[in-house]
N, C-alpha and C positions, 0 to 999 in steps of 0.2 A: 839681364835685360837692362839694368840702369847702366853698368860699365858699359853695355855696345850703344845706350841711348848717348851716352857721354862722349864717349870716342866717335860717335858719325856728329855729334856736333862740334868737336872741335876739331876735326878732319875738311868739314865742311865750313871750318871759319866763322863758324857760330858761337866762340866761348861767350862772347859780349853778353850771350842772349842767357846764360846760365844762372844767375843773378834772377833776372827776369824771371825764370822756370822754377827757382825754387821759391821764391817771394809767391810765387803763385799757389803751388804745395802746400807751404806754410799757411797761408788763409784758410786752404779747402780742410785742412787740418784742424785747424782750429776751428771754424765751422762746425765740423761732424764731431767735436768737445763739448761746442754749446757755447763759446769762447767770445765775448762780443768785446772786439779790441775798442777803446775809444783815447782819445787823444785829446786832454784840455792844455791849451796853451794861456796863461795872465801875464798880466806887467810885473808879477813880482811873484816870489813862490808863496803856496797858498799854506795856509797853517793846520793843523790835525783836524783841526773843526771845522775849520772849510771843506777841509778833502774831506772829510767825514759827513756832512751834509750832503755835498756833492756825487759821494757813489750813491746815498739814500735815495737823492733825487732822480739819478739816472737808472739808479735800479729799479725805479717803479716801471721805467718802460718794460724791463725785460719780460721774456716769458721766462716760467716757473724752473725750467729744465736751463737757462741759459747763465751765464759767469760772466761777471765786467771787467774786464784787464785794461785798470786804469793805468794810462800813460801822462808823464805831467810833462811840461816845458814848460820855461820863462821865456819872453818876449820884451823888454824895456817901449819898443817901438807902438805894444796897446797903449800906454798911456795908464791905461785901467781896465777893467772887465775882463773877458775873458772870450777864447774862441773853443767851440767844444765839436771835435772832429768824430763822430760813429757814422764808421762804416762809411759809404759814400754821400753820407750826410754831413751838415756844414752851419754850425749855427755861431755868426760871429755880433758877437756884445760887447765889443770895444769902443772904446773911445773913443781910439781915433779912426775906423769905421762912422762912428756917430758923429763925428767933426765930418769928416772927406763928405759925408751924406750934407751934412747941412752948407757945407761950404759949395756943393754943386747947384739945389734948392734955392740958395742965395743967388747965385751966379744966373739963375733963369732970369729972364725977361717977365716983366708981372704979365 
């Protein structure tokens, strides 16, 4: 069934979309693991004891049955802090986030 799903998509000119179909896979997958991917991006890399506070921290969210598959990046462009990516959530603590915010605030009319 996967080889004739495969072969009518790319018969049909849909390779592009394969990519697409198993990033999807891969989620539901890891889902039904207990798998909560999450993604911190900082201005610099973080040290054993950052990262190690840091899953402490976000493992309190978890339920009991669930795993954190921390992902790291650097980003020179924060400035500082940090941007923390789970799941379709979005929690950004940067710098220059907190600059662009106050430099708009300023730019208001009192």
């Amino acid at each position: 069934a996967v080889v004739s799903t495969q072969s009518t998509g790319i018969d049909n000119k849909r390779a592009a979309n394969i990519s697409g179909v198993v990033a999807a896979f891969n989620t539901i997958m890891a889902a039904q693991r207990g798998e909560v991917p999450c993604k911190v991006t900082s201005a610099r890399p973080l040290s054993e004891d950052h990262l190690e506070a840091l899953r402490e921290a976000l493992g309190k969210f978890l339920k009991e049955n669930e795993k954190l598959l921390l992902e790291t990046a650097t980003d020179e462009a924060l400035i500082g802090g940090m941007v923390v990516e789970v799941g379709d959530k979005r929690v950004d603590m940067s710098t220059a986030t907190k600059i662009r915010k106050l430099k708009a605030a300023l730019a208001m009319p009192l």
